[in-house]
N, C-alpha and C positions, 0 to 999 in steps of 0.2 A: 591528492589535493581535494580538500571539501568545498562544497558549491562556498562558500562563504571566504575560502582563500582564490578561488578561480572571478569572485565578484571584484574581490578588492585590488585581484593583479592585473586585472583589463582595468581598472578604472584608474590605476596609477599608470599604464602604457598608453594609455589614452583608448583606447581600442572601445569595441561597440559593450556595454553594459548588459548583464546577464541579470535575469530577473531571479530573484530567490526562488527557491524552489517552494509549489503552493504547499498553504497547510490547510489539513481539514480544518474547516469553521465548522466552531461548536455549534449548532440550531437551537435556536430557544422551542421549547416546547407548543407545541399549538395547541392550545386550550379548543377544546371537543365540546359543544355545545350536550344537554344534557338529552336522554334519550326520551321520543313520547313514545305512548303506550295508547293501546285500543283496548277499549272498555267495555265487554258485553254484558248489558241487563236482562234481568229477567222479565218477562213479558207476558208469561202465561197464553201468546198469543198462536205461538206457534208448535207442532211436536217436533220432540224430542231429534225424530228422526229430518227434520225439514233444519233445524239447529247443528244436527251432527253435520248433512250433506255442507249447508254452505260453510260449516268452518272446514272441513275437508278441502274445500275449493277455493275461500280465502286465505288459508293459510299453510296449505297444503302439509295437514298435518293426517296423520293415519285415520283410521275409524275409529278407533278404540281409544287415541287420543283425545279424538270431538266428542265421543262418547265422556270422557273424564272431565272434560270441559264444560259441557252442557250440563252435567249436574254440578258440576262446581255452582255455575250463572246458577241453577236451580235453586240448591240448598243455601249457598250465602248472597244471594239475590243480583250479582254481577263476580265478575272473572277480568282480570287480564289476561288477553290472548294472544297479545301482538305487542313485541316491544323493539322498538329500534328506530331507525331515521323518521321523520317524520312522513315523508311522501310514503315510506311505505304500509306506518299505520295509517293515514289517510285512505291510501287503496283497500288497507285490508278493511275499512272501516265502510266506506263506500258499498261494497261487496257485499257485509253482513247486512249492509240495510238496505239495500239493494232488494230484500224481499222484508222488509219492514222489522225486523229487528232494531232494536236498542241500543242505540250505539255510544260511547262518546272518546274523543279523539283528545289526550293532554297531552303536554310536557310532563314528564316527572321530575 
């Protein structure tokens, strides 16, 4: 007997009423607001090596990584470093200018 013959045979005996069996509800999508991004400029103010340390530390990316990244900021004059929810380009943004670095923090 299917839940749907066991609904309609209590409901003609009079007996207590059996709830249909659930169904999964389809979920509407949630619309993901769009990611920002941390922006570091070039600056000429600081070395190379004061650039590598705090993206190391902001964004805890390798040496050789920060190294790739400071001459990016170098030769095309800013880099995105940091891309994702906003608090945490905000932190990593904080961070980098934290020792006067160049910073700037959008939406993409």
């Amino acid at each position: 007997m299917t839940a749907d013959d066991r609904f309609h045979a209590m409901t003609r005996l009079g007996g207590a009423v059996e709830a249909p069996e659930a169904q999964e509800i389809d979920r509407a999508e949630t619309a993901l607001a769009p990611p920002w991004m941390t922006i570091l400029h070039n600056c000429d103010c600081h070395t190379f090596e004061e650039v590598v340390h705090q993206l190391m530390k902001a964004i805890a990316c390798s040496e050789e990584r920060g190294w790739e990244l400071a001459h990016a900021v170098h030769n095309s004059g800013k880099a995105v470093v940091k891309v994702g929810p906003e608090a945490e380009c905000v932190r990593v943004g904080n961070i980098l200018a934290s020792i006067g670095l160049v910073v700037t923090v959008i939406q993409s």
